[in-house]
N, C-alpha and C positions, 0 to 999 in steps of 0.2 A: 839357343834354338828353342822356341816356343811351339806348343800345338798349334796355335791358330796361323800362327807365321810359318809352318812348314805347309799348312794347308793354302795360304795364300803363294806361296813361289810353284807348291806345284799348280796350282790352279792355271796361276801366271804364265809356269812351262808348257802346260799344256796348250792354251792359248796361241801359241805363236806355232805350233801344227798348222797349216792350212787348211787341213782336212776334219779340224776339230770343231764342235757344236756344243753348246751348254745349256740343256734342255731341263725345265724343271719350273716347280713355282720360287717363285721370289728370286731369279735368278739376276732378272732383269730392276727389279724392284726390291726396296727393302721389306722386308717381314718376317724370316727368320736369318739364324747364324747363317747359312750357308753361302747366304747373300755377301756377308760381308766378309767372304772367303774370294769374292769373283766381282768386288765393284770397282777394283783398279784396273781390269782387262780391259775396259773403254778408253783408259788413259792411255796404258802400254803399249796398244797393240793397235795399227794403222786399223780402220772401220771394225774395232773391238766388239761397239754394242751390238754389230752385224751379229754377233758368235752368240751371244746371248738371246736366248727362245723363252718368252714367259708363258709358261699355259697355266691355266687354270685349272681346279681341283680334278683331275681326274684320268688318275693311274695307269688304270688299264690302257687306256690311249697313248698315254705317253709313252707310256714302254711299248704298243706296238708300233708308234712313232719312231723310235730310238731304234726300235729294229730292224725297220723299214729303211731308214738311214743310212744304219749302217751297212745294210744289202747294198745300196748303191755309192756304197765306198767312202760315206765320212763314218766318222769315229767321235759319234754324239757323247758326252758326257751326259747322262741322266741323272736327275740331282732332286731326291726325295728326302724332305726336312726330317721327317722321322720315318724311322726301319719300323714302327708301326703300322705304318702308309705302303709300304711295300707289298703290306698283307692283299690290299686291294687288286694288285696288278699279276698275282701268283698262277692266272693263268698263263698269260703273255709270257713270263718270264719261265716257268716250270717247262710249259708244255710247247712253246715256239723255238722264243731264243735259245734255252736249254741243250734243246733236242735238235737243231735247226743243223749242224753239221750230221750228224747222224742220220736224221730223215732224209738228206740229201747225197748222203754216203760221200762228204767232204767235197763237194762243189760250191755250198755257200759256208764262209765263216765268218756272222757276223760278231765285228768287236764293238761291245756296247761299255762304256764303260761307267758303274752304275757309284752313286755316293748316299749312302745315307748315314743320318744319325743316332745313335740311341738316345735317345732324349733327355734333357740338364734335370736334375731334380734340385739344381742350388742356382742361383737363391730363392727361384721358384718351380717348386715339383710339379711336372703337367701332367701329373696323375696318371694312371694305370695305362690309359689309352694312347698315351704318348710316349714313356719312358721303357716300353720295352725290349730286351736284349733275344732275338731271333737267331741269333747265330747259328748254334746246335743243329737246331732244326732244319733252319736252311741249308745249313754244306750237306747234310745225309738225302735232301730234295734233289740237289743241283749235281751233276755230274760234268757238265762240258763248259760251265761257267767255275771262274775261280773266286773265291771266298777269302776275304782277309780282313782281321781285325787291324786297326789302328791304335796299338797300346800305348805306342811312345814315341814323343816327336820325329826322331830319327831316323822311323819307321815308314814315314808320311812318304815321301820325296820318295824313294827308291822304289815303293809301291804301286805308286803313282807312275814312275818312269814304266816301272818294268809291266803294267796293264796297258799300256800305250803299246811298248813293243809287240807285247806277245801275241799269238795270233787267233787266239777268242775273247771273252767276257768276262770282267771281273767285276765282283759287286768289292767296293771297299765299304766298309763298319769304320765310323768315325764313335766317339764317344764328345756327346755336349756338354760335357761337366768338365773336359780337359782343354777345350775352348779356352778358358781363363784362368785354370790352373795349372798346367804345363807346361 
């Protein structure tokens, strides 16, 4: 059981949800790893590339895209290549998604369910601006959204199942450097 292999069966499991969306850059297209976490869901899965959304650079929309979405009952996967990038959309995601059962005193719960990665520094470092680890910071922000690191393959799949289930938002923390080495 490998990282990048438990990231492609969940991907794959999520996929066959009907109600599921894979919103993000390079989703659709190659350009980073995450891509090649989600390029077999066209094969797998009857009108796959349907489920895949490619937008371009820019965060804040897409997260309030993925929220909007998920108001009206699908369960977008939102998929940001680095937890760098995330920093972009910390409106959307703090002060909407966040707070979004609470400001409505539990009438809406939207489930977004978010992926990003701390970025490879092997075999090539993408410097300061890419490879940083937000984790800390973010669980002590987020209160109604759930936070979880991805330490070890084993980890992936069950995580993955149980933000599907549950009934708000979970950001998963992938790590790029365990891509190819675990």
């Amino acid at each position: 059981m490998k990282y990048k292999d438990e990231l492609i069966r969940s991907m794959e499991a999520l996929a066959r949800y009907e109600n599921t969306v894979f919103v993000g850059q390079s989703v659709k297209y190659s350009g980073n790893a995450i891509y090649n976490t989600l390029k077999t869901i066209p094969e797998i899965i009857p009108n796959g590339e349907d489920k895949l959304i490619e937008v371009p650079v820019f965060e804040e929309v897409q997260m309030g895209m993925c929220t909007g979405m998920a108001l009206n009952g699908l369960v977008p996967i939102c998929c940001f290549p680095r937890f760098d990038f995330i920093l972009r959309c910390m409106d959307s995601l703090v002060n909407h998604l966040d707070k979004m059962q609470h400001m409505t005193e539990g009438t809406f719960k939207p489930k977004v369910i978010m992926r990003t990665s701390i970025g490879s520094k092997k075999p090539l470092d993408g410097g300061i601006q890419h490879t940083q680890d937000y984790t800390d910071p973010i669980m002590r922000m987020l209160h109604e959204v759930n936070v979880v690191s991805l330490n070890e393959p084993e980890e992936i799949f069950p995580a993955f199942e149980e933000a599907y289930k549950t009934d708000c938002s979970t950001l998963l923390i992938e790590w790029g450097d365990y891509y190819n080495e675990k």
